[in-house]
C-alpha positions as CSV (number, residue, x, y, z in Angstrom):
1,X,79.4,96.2,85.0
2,X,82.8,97.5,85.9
3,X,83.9,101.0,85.1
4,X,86.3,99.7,82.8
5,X,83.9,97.5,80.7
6,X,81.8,101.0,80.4
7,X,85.2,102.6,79.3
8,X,85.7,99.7,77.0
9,X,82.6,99.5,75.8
10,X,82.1,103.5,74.5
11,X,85.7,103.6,73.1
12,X,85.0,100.9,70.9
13,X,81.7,102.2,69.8
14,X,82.9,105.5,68.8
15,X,85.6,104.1,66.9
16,X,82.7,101.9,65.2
17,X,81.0,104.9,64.1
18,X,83.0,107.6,64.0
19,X,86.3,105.8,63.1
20,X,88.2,107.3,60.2
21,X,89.2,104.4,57.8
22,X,92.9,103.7,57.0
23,X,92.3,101.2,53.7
24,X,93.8,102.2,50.7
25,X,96.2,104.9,53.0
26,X,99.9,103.9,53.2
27,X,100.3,101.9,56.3
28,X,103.1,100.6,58.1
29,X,101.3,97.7,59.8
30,X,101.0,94.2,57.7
31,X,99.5,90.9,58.5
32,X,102.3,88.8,59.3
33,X,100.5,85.6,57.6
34,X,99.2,87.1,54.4
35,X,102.4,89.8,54.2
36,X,99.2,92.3,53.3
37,X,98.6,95.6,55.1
38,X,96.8,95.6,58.4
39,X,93.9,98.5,57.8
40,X,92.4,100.1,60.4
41,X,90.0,102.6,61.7
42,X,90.9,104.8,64.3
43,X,90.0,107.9,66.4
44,X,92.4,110.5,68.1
45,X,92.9,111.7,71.1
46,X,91.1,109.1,73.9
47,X,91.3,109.5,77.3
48,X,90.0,107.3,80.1
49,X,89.8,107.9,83.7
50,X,90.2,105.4,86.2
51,X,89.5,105.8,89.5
52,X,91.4,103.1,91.2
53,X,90.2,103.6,95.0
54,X,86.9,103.0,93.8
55,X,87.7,99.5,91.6
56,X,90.0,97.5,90.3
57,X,90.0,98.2,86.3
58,X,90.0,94.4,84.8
59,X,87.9,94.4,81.8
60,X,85.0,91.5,82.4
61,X,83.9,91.1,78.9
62,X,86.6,88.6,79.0
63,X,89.7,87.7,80.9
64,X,92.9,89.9,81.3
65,X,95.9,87.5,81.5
66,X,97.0,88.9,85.3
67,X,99.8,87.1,85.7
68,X,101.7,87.5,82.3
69,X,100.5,91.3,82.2
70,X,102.4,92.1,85.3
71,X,105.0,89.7,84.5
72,X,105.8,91.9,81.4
73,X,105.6,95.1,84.0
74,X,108.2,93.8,85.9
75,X,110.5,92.7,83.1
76,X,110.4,96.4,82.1
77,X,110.0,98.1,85.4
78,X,111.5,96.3,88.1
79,X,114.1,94.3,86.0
80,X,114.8,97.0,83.5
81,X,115.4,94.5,80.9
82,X,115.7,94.6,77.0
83,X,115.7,90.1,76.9
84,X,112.9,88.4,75.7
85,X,114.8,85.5,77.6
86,X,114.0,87.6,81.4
87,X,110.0,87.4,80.3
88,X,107.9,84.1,80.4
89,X,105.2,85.7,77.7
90,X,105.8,85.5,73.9
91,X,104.6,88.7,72.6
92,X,107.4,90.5,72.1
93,X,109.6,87.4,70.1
94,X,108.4,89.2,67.1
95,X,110.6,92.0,67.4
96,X,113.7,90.2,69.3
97,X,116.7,89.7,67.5
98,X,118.3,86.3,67.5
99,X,120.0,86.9,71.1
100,X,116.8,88.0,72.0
101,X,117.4,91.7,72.7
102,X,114.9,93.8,71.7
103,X,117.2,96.6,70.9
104,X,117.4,100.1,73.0
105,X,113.6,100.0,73.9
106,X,111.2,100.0,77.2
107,X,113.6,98.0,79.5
108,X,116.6,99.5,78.2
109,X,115.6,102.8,78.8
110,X,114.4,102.4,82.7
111,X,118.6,101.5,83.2
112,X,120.1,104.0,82.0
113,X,121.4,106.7,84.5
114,X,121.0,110.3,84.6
115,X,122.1,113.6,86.5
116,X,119.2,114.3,88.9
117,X,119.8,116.8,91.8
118,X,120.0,113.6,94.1
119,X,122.5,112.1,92.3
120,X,123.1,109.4,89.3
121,X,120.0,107.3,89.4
122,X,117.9,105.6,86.6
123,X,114.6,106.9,85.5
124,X,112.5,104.4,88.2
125,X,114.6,105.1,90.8
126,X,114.2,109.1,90.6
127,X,110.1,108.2,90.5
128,X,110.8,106.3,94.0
129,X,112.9,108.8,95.5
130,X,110.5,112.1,94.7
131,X,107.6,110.7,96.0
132,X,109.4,109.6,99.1
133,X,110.9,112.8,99.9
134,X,109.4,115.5,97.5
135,X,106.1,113.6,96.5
136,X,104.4,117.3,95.5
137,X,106.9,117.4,92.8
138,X,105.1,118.2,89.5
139,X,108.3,116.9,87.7
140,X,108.0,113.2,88.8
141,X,107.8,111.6,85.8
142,X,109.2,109.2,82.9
143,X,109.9,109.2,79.2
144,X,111.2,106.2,77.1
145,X,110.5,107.8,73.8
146,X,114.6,108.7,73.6
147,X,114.7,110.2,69.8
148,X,118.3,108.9,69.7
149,X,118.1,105.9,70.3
150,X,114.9,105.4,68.1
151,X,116.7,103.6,65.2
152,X,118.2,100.6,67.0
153,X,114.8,99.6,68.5
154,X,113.0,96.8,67.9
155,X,109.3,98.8,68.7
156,X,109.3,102.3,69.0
157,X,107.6,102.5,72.8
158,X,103.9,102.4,72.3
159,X,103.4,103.0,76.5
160,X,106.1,105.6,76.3
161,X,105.5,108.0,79.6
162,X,104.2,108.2,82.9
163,X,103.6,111.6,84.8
164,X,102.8,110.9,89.0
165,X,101.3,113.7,90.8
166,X,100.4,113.8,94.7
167,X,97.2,115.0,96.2
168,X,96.3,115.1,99.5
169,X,98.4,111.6,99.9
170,X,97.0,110.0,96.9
171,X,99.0,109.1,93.9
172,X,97.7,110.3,90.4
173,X,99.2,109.2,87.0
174,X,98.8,109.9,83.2
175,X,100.2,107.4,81.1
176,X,100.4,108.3,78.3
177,X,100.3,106.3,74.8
178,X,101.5,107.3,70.8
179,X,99.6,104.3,69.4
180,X,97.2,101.6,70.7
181,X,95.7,98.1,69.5
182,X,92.2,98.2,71.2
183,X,91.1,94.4,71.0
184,X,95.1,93.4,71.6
185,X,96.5,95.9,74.2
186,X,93.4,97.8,76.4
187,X,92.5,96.2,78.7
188,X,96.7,94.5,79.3
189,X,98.1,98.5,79.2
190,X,94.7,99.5,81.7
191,X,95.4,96.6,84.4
192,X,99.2,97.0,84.0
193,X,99.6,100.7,85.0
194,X,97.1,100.0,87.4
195,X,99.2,97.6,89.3
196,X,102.3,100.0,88.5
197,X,100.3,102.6,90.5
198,X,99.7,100.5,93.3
199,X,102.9,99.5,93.4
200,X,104.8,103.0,93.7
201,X,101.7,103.7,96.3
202,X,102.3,101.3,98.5
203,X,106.3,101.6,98.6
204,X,105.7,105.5,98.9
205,X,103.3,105.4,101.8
206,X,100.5,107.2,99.7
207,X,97.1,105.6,98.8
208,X,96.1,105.6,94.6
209,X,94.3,108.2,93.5
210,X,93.7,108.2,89.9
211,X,95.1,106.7,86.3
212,X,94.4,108.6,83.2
213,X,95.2,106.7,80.2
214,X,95.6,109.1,77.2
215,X,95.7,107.3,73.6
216,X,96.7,109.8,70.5
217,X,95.9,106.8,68.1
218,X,93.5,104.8,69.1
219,X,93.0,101.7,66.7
220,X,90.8,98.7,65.4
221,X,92.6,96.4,63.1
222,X,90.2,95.1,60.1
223,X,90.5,91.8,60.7
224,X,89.8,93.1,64.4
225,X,86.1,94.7,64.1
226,X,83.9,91.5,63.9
227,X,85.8,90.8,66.9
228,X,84.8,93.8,68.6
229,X,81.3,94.0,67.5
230,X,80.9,91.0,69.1
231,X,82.9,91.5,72.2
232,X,80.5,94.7,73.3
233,X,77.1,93.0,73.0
234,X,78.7,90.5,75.8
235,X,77.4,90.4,79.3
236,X,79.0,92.3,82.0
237,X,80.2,91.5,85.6
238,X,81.4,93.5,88.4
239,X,84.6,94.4,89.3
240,X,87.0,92.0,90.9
241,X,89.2,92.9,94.4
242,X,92.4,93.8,94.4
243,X,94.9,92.0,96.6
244,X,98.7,93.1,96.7
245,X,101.0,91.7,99.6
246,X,101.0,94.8,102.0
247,X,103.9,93.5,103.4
248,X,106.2,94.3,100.8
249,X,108.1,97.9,101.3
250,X,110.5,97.7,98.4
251,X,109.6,98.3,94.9
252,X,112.4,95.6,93.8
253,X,111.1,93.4,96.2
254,X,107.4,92.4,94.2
255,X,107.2,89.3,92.2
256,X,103.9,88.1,90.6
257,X,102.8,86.3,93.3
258,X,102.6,89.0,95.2
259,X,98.9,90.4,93.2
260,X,96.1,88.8,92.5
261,X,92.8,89.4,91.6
262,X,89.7,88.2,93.6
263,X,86.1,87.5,92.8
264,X,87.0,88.1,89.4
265,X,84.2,87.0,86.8
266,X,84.4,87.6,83.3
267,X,83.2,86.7,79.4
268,X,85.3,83.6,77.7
269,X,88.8,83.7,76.1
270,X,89.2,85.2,72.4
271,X,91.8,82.8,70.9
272,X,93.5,83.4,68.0
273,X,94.0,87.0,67.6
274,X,95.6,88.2,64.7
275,X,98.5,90.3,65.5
276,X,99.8,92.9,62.9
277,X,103.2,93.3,62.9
């Protein structure tokens, strides 16, 4: 069992017994095909360690979509875009408007320049620079969650900040989430941040240390729990390896062929998951 099937695992058990219930509350979420509201129950306040010198954190209980996980990453990250047309997946055509922007959110925000001591540089950029030449900063971080531009988003950020902190050469991170769709988004959010953090380690000449995932809301939809209680009774496999090309040095430089995951056994696909919208 991998330390992120355990994770898994006893986050969705607690929300199965402990959850508080959201039917009959006024809720924002409906379910796009019945235009009905999308219940849930939900805990507060999860947080999940990672250890990602130790193992890779793919869930096993069934597969994590590598490829299109860190081709969403990039799209926001490394391309800093706001296009559904710049992404190959489909799960944000939802929210896109007919050009396919999705307004002043994720992508949007990475662009825009600030005033840093160093000079005018985007939010990513000032993460690179810091832990290159002042990695025991404990102000190396970034924030999407931009109150004024809240209204002319298409999806408030879900994912909205990432603190990095340097220890002994070893990159920490604490990303840090309003609002999460277990069954939909775990185990995508776990392995994306995870490659993130590799990603600033390797450019930065530092090894990973740490991801801590912190979830305020953290959510089963209704039509989600069956789902669920099934997916935890499933077996369990190991972790898979981790390969990134060590031979790329520049952040803007990674494409998706440059990760992949090895050895990597896992439960069957679940197809067909309701989305609420």
């Amino acid at each position: 069992m991998s330390k992120a099937d355990t994770l898994f695992i006893n986050m969705c058990q607690r929300v199965l017994t402990e959850g508080f219930s959201t039917e009959g509350q006024n809720v924002r979420a409906m379910w796009a095909d019945t235009n009905t509201p999308a219940y849930t129950k939900k805990i507060f306040g999860v947080v999940n360690r990672y250890n990602l010198a130790e193992e890779f954190p793919a869930l096993t209980l069934r597969p994590v979509p590598f490829k299109t996980c860190i081709d969403e990453l990039l799209w926001i990250w490394q391309k800093k875009s706001n296009n559904i047309h710049d992404l190959k997946g489909h799960i944000w055509d939802s929210w896109a408007d007919e050009s396919g922007s999705i307004g002043k959110a994720y992508g949007y925000q990475m662009q825009k320049k600030y005033i840093f001591k160093q000079g005018e540089m985007d939010q990513v950029d000032n993460v690179l620079w810091n832990l290159k030449n002042d990695p025991y900063s404990r102000r190396i971080m970034t924030n999407i969650f931009n109150f004024e531009d809240l209204h002319e988003m298409g999806l408030e950020p879900c994912a909205y900040s990432m603190t990095f902190n340097v220890i002994d050469g070893k990159l920490n991170g604490i990303l840090n989430q309003r609002s999460q769709d277990i069954l939909a988004a775990n185990a995508w959010n776990v392995c994306q941040y995870a490659v993130l953090m590799h990603m600033m380690a390797q450019v930065s000449g530092l090894q990973v240390g740490e991801l801590v995932h912190v979830i305020a809301d953290a959510h089963i939809y209704d039509r989600h729990l069956p789902v669920i209680e099934e997916l935890i009774k499933r077996e369990t496999h190991p972790a898979p390896k981790f390969w990134i090309n060590p031979e790329v040095k520049n952040f803007y430089d990674f494409t998706v062929d440059d990760f992949r995951l090895d050895d990597y056994e896992h439960g069957e696909q679940i197809k067909g998951i309701p989305v609420a919208v």
